[in-house]
DOMITOR-249184 format. One record per residue (C-alpha): x, y, z; residue in three letters. Coordinates in steps of 0.1 Angstrom, whole numbers, plus 5000, padded with zeros to 4 digits. Layout:
<gudos>
+------+-------+------+--------+
| east | north |   up | residu |
+------+-------+------+--------+
|    X |     Y |    Z |    ALA |
...
+------+-------+------+--------+
</gudos>
This chain:
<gudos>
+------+-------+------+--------+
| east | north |   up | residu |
+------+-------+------+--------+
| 5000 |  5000 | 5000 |    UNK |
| 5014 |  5036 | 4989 |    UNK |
| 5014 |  5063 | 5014 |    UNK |
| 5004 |  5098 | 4997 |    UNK |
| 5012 |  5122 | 5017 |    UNK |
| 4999 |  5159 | 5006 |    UNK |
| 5014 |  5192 | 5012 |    UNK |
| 4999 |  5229 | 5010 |    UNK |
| 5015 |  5261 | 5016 |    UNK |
| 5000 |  5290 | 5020 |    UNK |
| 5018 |  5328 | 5000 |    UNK |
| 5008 |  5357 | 5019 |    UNK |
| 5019 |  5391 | 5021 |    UNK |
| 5047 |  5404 | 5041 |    UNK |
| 5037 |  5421 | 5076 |    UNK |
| 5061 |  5451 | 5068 |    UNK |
| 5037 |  5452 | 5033 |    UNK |
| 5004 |  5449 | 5046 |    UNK |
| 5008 |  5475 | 5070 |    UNK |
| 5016 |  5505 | 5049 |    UNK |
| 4987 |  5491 | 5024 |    UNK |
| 4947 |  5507 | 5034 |    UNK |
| 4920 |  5488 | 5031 |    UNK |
| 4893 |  5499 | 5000 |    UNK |
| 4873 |  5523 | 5022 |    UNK |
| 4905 |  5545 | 5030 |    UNK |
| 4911 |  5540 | 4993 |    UNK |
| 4873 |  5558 | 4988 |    UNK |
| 4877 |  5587 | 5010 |    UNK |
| 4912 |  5595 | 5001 |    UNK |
| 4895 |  5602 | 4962 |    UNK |
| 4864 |  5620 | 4979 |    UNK |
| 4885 |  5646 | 4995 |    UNK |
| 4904 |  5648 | 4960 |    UNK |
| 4873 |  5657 | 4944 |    UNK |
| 4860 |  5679 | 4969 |    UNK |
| 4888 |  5700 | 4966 |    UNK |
| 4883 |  5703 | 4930 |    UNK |
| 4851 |  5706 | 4929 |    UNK |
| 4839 |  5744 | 4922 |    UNK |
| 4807 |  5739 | 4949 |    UNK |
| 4823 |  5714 | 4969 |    UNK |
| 4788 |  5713 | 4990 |    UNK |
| 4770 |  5700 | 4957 |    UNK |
| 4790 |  5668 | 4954 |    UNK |
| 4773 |  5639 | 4956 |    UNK |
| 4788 |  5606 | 4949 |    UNK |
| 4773 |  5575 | 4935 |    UNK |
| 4795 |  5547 | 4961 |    UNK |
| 4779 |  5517 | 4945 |    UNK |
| 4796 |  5521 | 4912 |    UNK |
| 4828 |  5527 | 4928 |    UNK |
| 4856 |  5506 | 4914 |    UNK |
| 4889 |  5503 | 4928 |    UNK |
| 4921 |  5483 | 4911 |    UNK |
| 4953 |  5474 | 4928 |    UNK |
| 4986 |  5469 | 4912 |    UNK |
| 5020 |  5466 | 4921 |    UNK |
| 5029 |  5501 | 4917 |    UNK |
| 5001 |  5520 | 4930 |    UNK |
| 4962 |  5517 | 4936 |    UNK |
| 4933 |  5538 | 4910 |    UNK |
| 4902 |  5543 | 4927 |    UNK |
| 4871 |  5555 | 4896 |    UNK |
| 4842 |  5569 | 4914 |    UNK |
| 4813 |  5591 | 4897 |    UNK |
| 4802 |  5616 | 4911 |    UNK |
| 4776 |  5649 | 4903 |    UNK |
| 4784 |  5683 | 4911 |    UNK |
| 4770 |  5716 | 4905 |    UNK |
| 4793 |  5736 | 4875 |    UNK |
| 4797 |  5769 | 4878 |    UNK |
| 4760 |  5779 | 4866 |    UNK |
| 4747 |  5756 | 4895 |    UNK |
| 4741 |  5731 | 4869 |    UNK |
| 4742 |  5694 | 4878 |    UNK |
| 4769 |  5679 | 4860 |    UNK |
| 4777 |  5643 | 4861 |    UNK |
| 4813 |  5632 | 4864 |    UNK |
| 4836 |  5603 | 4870 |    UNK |
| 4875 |  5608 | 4889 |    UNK |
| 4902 |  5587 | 4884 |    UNK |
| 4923 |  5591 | 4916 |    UNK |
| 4956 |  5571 | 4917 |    UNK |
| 4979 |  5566 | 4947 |    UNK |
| 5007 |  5549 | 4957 |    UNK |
| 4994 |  5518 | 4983 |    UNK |
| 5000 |  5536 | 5014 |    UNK |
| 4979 |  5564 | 5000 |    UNK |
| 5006 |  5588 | 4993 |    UNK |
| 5013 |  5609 | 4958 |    UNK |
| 4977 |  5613 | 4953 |    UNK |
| 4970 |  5627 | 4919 |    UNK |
| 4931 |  5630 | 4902 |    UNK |
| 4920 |  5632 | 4868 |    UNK |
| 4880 |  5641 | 4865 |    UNK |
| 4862 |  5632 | 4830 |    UNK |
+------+-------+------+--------+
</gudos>
């Protein structure tokens, strides 16, 4: 009779890399605040959360949330943001279309 015997291991992240990296919800607000402080009526914004989508790489993290916001002829404009950060939410940079 053969013996099998079986063998798992398990790949996880460093401890030194998981504790600079946020969790999605930090990822979120660090974007809202970017487009609040673009916005023109910052008061007006109103984000739509459940179409949120956020994509992790290697190299950084890009949050794309839509949002509306009132233009400068308190219209209601719709808009989306594309913030991207580094993981530990640093170098924040936005790009609204």
């Amino acid at each position: 009779m053969k013996k099998i015997i079986l063998m798992c291991l398990i790949v996880g992240k460093k401890k030194s890399e998981k504790k600079n990296e946020k969790g999605d919800g930090e990822y979120m607000l660090y974007c809202q605040k970017m487009i609040k402080s673009s916005a023109k009526h910052p008061a007006t914004v109103d984000f739509d959360n459940m179409k949120v989508r956020i994509a992790k790489r290697s190299d950084g993290v890009t949050v794309v949330l839509p949002f509306t916001a009132q233009n400068a002829f308190g219209v209601p404009v719709s808009n989306t943001a594309n913030c991207t950060m580094n993981k530990d939410g640093t170098n924040q940079q936005i790009f609204i279309h």
